[in-house]
C-alpha positions in Angstrom: 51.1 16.6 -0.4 54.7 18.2 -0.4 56.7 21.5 -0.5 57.3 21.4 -4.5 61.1 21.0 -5.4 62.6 24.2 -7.1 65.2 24.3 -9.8 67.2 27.9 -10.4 67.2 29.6 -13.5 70.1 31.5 -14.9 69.7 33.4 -17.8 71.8 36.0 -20.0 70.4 37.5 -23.1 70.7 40.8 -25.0 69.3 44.0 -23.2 67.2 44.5 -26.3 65.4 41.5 -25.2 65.2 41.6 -22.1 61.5 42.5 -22.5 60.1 39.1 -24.6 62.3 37.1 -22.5 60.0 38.6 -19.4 56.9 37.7 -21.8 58.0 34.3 -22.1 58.7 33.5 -18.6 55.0 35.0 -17.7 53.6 33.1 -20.3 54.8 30.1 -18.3 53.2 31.1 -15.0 56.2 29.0 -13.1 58.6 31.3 -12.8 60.0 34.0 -10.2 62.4 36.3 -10.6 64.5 36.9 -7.6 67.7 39.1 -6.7 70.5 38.4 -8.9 73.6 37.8 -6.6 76.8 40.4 -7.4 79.0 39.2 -10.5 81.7 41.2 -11.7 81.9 43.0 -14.5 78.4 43.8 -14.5 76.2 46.2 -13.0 72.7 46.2 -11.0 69.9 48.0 -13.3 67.3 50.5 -11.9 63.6 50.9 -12.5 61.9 53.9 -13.2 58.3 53.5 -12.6 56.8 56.9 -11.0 55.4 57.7 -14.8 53.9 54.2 -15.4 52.4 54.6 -11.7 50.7 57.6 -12.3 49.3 57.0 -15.3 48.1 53.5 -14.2 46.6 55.8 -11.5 44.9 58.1 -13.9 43.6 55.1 -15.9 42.3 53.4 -12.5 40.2 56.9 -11.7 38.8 56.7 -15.0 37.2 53.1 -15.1 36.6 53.8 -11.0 34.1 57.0 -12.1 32.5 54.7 -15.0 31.9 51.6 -13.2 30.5 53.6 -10.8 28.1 55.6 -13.3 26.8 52.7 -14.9 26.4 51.2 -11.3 24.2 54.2 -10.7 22.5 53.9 -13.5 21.7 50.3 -13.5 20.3 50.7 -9.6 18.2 53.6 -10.9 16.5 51.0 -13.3 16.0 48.7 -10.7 18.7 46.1 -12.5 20.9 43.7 -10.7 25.0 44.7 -11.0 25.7 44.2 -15.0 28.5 41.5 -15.8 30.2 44.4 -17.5 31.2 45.7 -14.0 32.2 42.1 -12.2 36.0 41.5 -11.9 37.8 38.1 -12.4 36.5 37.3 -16.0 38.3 35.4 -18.4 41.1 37.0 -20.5 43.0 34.7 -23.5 46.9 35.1 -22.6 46.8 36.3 -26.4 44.2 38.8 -25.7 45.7 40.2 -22.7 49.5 40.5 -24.6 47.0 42.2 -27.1 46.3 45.2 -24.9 49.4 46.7 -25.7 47.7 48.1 -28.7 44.7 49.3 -27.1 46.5 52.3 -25.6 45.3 54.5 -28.1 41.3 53.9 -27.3 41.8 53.8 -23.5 43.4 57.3 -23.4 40.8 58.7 -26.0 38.0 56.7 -23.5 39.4 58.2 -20.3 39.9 61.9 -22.1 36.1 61.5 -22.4 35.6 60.3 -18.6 37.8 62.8 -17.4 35.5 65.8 -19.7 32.5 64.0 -18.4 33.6 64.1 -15.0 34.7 67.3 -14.9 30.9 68.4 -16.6 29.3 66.5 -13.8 31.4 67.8 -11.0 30.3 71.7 -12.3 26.8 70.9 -13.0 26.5 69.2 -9.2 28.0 72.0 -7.5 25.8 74.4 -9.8 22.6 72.6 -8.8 23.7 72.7 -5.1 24.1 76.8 -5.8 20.2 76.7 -7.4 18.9 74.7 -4.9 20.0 76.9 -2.1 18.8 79.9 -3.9 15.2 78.2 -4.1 15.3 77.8 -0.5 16.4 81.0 0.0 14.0 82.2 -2.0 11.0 80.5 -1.2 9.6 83.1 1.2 9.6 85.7 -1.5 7.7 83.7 -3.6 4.3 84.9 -3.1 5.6 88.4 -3.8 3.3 89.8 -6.7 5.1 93.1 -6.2 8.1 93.8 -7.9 11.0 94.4 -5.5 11.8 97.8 -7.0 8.7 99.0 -5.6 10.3 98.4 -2.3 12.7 101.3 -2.4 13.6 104.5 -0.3 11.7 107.5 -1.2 13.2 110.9 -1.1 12.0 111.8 3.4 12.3 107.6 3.9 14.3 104.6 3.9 13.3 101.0 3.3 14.1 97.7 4.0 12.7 94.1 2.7 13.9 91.2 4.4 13.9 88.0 6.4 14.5 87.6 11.0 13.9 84.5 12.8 10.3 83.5 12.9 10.9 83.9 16.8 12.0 87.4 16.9 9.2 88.8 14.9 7.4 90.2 17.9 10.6 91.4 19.7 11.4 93.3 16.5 7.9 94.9 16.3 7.8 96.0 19.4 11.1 97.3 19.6 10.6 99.3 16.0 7.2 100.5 17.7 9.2 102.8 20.1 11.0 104.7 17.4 8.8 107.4 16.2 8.1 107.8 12.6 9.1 103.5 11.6 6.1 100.9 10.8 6.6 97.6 10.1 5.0 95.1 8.0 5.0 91.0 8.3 4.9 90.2 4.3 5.1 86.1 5.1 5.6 83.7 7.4 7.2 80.0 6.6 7.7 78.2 9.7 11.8 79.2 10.3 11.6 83.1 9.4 9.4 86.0 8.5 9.4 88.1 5.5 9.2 91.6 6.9 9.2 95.3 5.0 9.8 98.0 7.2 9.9 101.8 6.4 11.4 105.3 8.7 12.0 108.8 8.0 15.4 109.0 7.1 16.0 110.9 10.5 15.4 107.4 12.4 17.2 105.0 9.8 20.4 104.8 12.4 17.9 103.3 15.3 16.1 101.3 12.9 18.8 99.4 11.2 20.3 99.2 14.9 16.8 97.3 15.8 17.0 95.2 12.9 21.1 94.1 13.5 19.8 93.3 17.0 16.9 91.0 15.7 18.9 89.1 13.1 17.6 90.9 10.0 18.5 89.8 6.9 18.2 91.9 3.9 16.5 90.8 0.7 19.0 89.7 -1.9 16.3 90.3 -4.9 16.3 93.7 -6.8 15.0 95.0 -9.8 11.3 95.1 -11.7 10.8 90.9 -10.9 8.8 89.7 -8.5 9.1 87.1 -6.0 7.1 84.5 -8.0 9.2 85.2 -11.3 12.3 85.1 -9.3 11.3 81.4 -8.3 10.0 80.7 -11.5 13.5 81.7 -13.0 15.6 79.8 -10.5 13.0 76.7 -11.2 13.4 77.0 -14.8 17.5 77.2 -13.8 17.7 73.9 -11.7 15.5 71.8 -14.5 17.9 72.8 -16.9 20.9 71.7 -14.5 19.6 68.6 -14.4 18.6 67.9 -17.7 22.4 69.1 -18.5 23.2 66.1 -15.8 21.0 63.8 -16.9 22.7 64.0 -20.3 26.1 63.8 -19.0 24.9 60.2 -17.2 23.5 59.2 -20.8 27.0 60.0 -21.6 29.0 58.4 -19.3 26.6 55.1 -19.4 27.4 55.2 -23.5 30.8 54.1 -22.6 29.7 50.6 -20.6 31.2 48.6 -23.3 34.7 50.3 -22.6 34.6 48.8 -19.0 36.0 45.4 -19.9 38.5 46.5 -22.4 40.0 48.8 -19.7 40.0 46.5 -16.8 42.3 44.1 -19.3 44.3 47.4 -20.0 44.7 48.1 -16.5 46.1 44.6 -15.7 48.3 44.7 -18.7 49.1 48.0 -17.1 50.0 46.6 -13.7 52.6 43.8 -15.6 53.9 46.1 -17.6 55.0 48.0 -14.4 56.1 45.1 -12.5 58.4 43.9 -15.6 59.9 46.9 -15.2 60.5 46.9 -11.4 62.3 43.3 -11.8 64.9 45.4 -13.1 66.3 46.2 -9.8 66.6 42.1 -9.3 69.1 42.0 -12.5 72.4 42.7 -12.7 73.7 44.1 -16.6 76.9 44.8 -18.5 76.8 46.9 -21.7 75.2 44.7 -24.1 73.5 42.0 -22.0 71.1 41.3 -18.6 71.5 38.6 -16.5 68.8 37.1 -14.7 68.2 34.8 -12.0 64.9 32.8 -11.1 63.2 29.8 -9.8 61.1 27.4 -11.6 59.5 24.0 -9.9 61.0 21.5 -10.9 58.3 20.1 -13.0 57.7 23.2 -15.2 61.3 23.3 -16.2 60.8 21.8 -19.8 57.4 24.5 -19.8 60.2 26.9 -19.6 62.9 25.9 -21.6 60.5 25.4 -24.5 59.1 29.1 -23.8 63.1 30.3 -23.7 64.0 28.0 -26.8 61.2 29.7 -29.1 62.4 33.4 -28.5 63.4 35.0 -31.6 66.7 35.7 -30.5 68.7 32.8 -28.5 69.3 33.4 -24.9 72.1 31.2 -22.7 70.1 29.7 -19.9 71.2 27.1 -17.8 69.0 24.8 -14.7 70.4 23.9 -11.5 69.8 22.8 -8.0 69.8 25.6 -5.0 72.4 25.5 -2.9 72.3 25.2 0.4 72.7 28.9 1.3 70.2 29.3 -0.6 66.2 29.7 0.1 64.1 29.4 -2.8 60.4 30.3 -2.1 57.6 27.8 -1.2 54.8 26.3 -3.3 52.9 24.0 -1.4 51.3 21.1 -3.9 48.4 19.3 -1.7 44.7 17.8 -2.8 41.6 20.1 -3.0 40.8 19.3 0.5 44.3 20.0 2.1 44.4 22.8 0.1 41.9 24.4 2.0 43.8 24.6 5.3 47.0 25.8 3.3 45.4 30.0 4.3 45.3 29.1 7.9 49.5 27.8 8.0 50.3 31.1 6.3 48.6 33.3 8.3 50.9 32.5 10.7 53.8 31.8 8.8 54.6 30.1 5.4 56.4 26.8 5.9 60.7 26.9 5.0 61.5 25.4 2.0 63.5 22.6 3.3 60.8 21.4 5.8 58.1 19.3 5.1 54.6 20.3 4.4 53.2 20.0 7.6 48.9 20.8 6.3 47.8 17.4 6.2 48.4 16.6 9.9 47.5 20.1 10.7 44.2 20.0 8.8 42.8 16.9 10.5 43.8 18.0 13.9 42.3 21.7 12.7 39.2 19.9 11.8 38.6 17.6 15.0 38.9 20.1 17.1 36.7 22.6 15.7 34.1 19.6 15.5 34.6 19.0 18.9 34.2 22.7 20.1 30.9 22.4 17.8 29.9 19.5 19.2 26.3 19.8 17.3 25.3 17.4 14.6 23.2 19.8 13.5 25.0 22.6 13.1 27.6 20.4 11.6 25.5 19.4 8.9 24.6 23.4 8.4 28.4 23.7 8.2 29.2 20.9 5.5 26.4 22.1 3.6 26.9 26.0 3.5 30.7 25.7 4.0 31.0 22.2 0.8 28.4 24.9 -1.6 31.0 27.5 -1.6 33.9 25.6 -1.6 32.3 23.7 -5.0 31.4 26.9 -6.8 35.1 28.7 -6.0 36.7 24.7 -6.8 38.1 25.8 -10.5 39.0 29.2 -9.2 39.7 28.9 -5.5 40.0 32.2 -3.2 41.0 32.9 0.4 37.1 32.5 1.4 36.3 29.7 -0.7 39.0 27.5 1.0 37.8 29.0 4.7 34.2 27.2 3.6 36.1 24.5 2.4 38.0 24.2 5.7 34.4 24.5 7.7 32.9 22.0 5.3 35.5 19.3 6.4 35.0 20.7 10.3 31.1 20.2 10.0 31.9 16.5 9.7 33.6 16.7 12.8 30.7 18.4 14.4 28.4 15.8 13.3 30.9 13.4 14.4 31.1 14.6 17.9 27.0 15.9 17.7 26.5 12.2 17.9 28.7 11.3 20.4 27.4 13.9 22.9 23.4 12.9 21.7 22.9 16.6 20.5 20.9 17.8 17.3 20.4 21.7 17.2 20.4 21.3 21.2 17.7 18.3 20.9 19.0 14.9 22.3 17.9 12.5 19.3 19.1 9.6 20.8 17.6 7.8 24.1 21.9 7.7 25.6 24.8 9.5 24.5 28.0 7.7 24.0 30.3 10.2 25.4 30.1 11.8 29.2 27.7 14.3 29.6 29.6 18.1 28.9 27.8 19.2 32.0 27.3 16.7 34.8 29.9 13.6 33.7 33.0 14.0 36.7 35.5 11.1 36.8 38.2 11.0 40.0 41.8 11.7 39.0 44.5 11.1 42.0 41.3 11.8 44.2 39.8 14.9 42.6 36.3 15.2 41.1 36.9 16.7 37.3 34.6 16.8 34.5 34.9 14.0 32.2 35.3 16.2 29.2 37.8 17.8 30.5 40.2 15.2 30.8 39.1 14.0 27.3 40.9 17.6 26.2 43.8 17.0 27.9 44.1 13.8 26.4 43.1 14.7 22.6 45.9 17.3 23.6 48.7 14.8 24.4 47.4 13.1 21.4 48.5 16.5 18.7 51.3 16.8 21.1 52.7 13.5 20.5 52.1 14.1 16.4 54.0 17.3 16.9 56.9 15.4 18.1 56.2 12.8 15.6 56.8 15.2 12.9 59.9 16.5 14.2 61.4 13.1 13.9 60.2 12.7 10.7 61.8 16.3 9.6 65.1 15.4 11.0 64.8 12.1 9.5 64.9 13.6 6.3 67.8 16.3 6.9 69.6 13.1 7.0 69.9 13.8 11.3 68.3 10.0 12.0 69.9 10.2 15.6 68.5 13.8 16.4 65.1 12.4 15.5 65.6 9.9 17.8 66.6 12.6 20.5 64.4 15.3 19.3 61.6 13.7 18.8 60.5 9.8 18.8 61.8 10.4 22.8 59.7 13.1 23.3 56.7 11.1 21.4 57.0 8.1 23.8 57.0 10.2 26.6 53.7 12.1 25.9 52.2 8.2 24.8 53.2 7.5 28.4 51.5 10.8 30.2 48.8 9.9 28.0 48.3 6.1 29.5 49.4 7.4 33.2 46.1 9.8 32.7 44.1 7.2 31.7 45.1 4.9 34.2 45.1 7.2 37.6 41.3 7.9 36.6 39.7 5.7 39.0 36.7 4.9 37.6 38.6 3.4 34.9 40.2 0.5 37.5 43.6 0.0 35.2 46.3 1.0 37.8 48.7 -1.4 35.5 47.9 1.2 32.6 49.0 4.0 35.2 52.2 2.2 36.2 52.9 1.4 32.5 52.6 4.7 31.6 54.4 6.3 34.5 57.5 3.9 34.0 57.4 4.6 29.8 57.1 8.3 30.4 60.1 8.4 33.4 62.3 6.1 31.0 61.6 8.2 27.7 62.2 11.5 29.9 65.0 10.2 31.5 66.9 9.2 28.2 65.6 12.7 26.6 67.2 14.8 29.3 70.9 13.3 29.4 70.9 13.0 25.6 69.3 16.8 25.3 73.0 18.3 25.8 74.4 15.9 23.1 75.7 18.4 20.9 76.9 20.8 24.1 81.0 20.5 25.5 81.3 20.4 28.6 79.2 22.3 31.0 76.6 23.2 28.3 75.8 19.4 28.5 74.4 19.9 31.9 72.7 23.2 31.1 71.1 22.1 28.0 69.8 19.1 29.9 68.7 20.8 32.9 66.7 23.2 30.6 65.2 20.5 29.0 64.2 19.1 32.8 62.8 22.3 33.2 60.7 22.1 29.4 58.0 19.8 31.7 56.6 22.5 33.4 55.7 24.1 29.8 54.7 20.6 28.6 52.0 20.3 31.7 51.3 24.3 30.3 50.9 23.0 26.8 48.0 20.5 28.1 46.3 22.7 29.8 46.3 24.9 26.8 43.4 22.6 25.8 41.2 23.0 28.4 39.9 25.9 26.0 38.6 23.0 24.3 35.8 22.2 26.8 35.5 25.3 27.7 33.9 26.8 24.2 32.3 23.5 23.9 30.7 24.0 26.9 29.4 27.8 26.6 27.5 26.4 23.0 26.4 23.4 24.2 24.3 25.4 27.0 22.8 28.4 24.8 21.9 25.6 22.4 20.2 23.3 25.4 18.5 26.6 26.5 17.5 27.5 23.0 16.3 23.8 22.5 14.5 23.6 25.9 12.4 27.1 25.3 11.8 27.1 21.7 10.7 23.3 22.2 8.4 24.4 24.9 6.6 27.0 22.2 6.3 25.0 20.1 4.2 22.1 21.8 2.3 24.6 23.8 -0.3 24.7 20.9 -0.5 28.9 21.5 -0.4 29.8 17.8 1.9 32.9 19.1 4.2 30.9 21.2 4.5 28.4 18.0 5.9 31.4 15.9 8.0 32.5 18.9 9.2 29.2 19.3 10.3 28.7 15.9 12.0 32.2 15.3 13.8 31.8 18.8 14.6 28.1 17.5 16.1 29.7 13.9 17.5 33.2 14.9 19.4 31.4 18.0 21.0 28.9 16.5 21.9 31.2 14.0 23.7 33.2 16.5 24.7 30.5 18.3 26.5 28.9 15.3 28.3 32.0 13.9 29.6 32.7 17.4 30.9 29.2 18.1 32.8 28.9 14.6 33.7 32.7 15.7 35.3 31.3 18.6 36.3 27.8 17.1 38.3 29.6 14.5 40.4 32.0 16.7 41.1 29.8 19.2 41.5 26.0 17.5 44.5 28.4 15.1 46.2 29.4 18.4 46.5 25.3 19.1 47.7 24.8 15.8 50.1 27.7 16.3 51.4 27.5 19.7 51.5 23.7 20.7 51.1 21.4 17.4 53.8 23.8 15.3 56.1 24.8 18.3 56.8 21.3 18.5 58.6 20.9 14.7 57.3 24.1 12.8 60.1 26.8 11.5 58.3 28.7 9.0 59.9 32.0 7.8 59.5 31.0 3.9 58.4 32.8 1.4 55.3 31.7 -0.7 56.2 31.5 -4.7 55.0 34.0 -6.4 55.2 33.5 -10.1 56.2 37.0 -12.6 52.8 38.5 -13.4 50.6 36.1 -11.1 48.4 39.0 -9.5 45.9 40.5 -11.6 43.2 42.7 -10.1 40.9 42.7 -12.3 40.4 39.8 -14.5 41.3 36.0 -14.5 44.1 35.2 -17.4 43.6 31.6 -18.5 46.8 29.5 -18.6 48.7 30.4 -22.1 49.6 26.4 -22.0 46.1 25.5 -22.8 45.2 28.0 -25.7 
């Protein structure tokens, strides 16, 4: 459970090489490439990737418009999502290098999306057109007279078209006033009304005004069809659309077996790419490139055997960082540590000459989000649910698998504390609880009534705080700085072992006043000594400063316990909704109303439910901000930068190790 040790790489070979020597050092999956500092005589090479991005781009679109096709399809049929369209399958290292040659099929496969695409995207926007015609056309379809028949004559005019159902009587009347005009209502849908109305051609001016007014519409529809053969025709029309589109999906679906040889294309794709963009990280003269990397120290001979078995010999040579340098972070810890590695990085990775600090973090992570449970039961929901997922994703673990891995391991908290405070899904199992009641239990500190909880917060928070200060000792310890450690941090730790005592003992239903005293005098001694020998490394009046400031450091300490009054708080606000769930849905249940039974048991399963995800909600959030503000502003620097081997990320598939092959 340690930061791994890095070794730096430094490599020169022939430009013409440059590309195998990048194969080989994937192949290892332990090494990355960083900036190569200035050296003279040489100069720093440029990438040139906007071609390899668009056509990766292109590529992407492609298998993004078949997946989703076949997706389509496969839902249409009432199947579950195919393998073919899962990510993160398994690639052979020599299968993946293989893809180089595939170039020729994926451009001929997406040429054939792209036509398909293109087919589908007409024949969609012409069955939109169709459809709209059939709407529009649907009035006119019990029209057994041809529309030509509705024509002017050689003394009148006519006109054949649609108003707003609701202006059909507004429009009669007002066409009734004009001498010499009739109007007909032809059909009626609902929305509007098919009308035909006919003037002398001396009154056309005021009927076309009456028919502007009225929202007339004129029929689109001429010629010797009727309505009904109109409708038949655009019928006929929008079955053969989608016959046309229902071949294009045949066509598209055809291609499913292309799916997986393009999502190992599109990786090899990405690599390519990034190979090229570690050009700006080398430096070149005219013949050769020089490269720089890091490599953990235990992969070095993986490496050197890669870099030994190139066809044409490169210099290399291994050697330790300096101190100027940073090399990144790889964090090494067991499957359970592991988990809580997510959680340190979101706030920041740890520096590569600190230690790993996961291991204390994660069993502080996990007893506090137990306590803040405080539920055996949902505890046990939480190891069950939370160790399942963390099993299935244990040979391939992901950011969400490691989360469930990290609530497994807080679940046995929760059942840990659940039986401490007597509570089981809300239930009290037991005839006593061990610990104070969350509620009622008060104890008398210096003379003041406080819940007994409480004070067991402020004490589990001396207890990290004390760690925190513990681990700064040990960190200077091993910078070699045994006296700051002393200073910096086993002082410090003392201290907070004596605030912890002086707490216990002015509680006065504990009767140890010799505990207060003893922790009082330890605390005042350790501060004491911390405070003159805070301004050890100041001249002069920057003694007294630095000390004074570190006087002044108590108020935040005092702050910094307080901080875990949060603590009982969220334990509190579950603790009640799951008495109150308890109390009710218990009540239902026994009341031997068949209704209030099945009340009582979906108000016993959907609030817990809710009750659970909103205290690991809150659990989460606010257990990190401990972990982030008090545990690691004792010790923590952070500010690394995790390792990230050449060619580690791949989007779409998994690439087993080339070692074991």
């Amino acid at each position: 459970m340690a930061i791994v040790k890095m070794r730096k790489l430094n490599l020169v070979g022939l430009s013409y090489d440059k590309d195998a020597v990048l194969n080989a050092l994937h192949k290892t999956n332990a090494t990355e490439i960083t900036l190569h500092a200035y050296t003279d005589n040489t100069v720093a090479l440029e990438s040139d990737t906007e071609g390899m991005k668009s056509y990766l781009a292109a590529v992407e679109n492609a298998l993004g418009a078949l997946c989703s096709a076949v997706e389509t399809a496969e839902k249409a049929n009432g199947e579950k999502k195919p393998e073919v369209l899962k990510d993160g399958f398994d690639v052979a290292y020599s299968d993946f290098i293989a893809a180089k040659e595939s170039k020729a099929n994926v451009d001929a496969t997406v040429e054939k999306i792209n036509v398909l695409t293109d087919e589908k995207n007409k024949c969609t926007a012409e069955l939109a057109r169709v459809r709209k015609q059939i709407k529009d056309a649907e009035i006119y379809a019990d029209l057994k007279t041809p529309f030509a028949a509705f024509a002017d004559t050689q003394n009148t005019r006519a006109r054949l078209g649609i108003i707003p159902a609701q202006n059909s009587d507004g429009l009669e009347k007002s066409l009734a006033e004009i001498e010499l005009c009739s109007m007909e209502t032809l059909q009626e849908n609902g929305d509007y009304a098919l009308v035909f109305v006919v003037a002398h051609k001396s009154v056309v001016s005021e009927m076309d005004g009456a028919l502007s007014t009225f929202g007339f519409t004129v029929c689109p529809h001429k010629g010797n069809k009727t309505g009904e053969k109109v409708m038949q025709d655009l019928q006929a029309e929008e079955r053969s659309v989608l016959v046309a589109l229902e071949e294009n999906e045949r066509g598209m679906y055809a291609l499913k077996d292309e799916i997986r040889p393009m999502k190992i294309y599109c990786d090899y794709c990405a690599f390519t790419m990034e190979k090229e963009e570690t050009s700006d990280k080398l430096r070149a003269t005219e013949k050769t490139f020089l490269l720089q990397a890091y490599v953990p120290v235990d992969a070095e001979e993986c490496v050197k055997e890669q870099l030994v078995g190139l066809e044409n010999p490169v210099y290399f040579e291994f050697s330790d960082p300096t101190d100027e340098e940073t090399p990144p972070t790889l964090m090494r810890n067991n499957a359970i540590v592991a988990n809580f590695e997510g959680i340190t990085n979101t706030y920041s990775a740890p520096h590569y000459r600190e230690f790993d600090p996961n291991a204390v973090m994660a069993f502080f992570y996990s007893l506090f989000m137990g306590f803040i449970i405080g539920d055996a039961g949902y505890g046990l929901i939480m190891l069950l649910g939370g160790g399942i997922l963390w099993w299935k994703g244990l040979k391939r673990p992901t950011g969400t698998s490691r989360l469930a891995g990290a609530f497994a391991v807080g679940g046995i908290f929760a059942i840990f504390w659940g039986l401490l405070f007597n509570s089981l899904f809300g239930f009290a199992p037991f005839a006593k609880a061990v610990m104070p009641d969350p509620q009622k239990g008060r104890c008398t500190l210096v003379g003041i009534q406080v819940p007994s909880v409480l004070l067991i917060c402020m004490e589990l928070g001396v207890f990290q705080l004390c760690a925190g200060y513990v681990c700064k000792a040990v960190q200077e310890w091993r910078r070699g700085n045994f006296f700051d450690g002393i200073c910096d941090g086993v002082l410090w730790a003392i201290f907070s072992i004596g605030v912890g005592m002086a707490i216990v003992g002015l509680v006065a239903e504990m009767n140890l006043p010799k505990l207060a005293l003893i922790g009082g005098l330890t605390a005042g001694i350790s501060l004491a000594l911390a405070v003159v020998l805070a301004g050890r490394h100041e001249k002069s009046f920057g003694k007294l400063t630095k000390s004074f400031g570190s006087l002044y450091g108590i108020i935040n300490y005092a702050s910094d316990i307080l901080s875990y009054a949060r603590l009982y708080g969220l334990m509190l606000s579950g603790a009640v909704i799951a008495q109150i769930i308890a109390t009710y849905s218990g009540g239902f249940i026994v009341s031997g109303n068949v209704l209030l039974i099945v009340l009582g048991v979906v108000l016993l399963l959907i609030g817990n439910a809710f009750n659970l995800i909103m205290n690991l909600l809150g659990a989460y959030i606010h257990d990190a901000r401990l972990q982030y503000v008090e545990f690691y502003g004792r010790f923590f620097e952070g500010e690394g930068e995790l390792f990230t081997p050449l060619g580690a990320s791949c989007k779409y598939i998994y690439l087993l190790p080339a070692q074991n092959q």
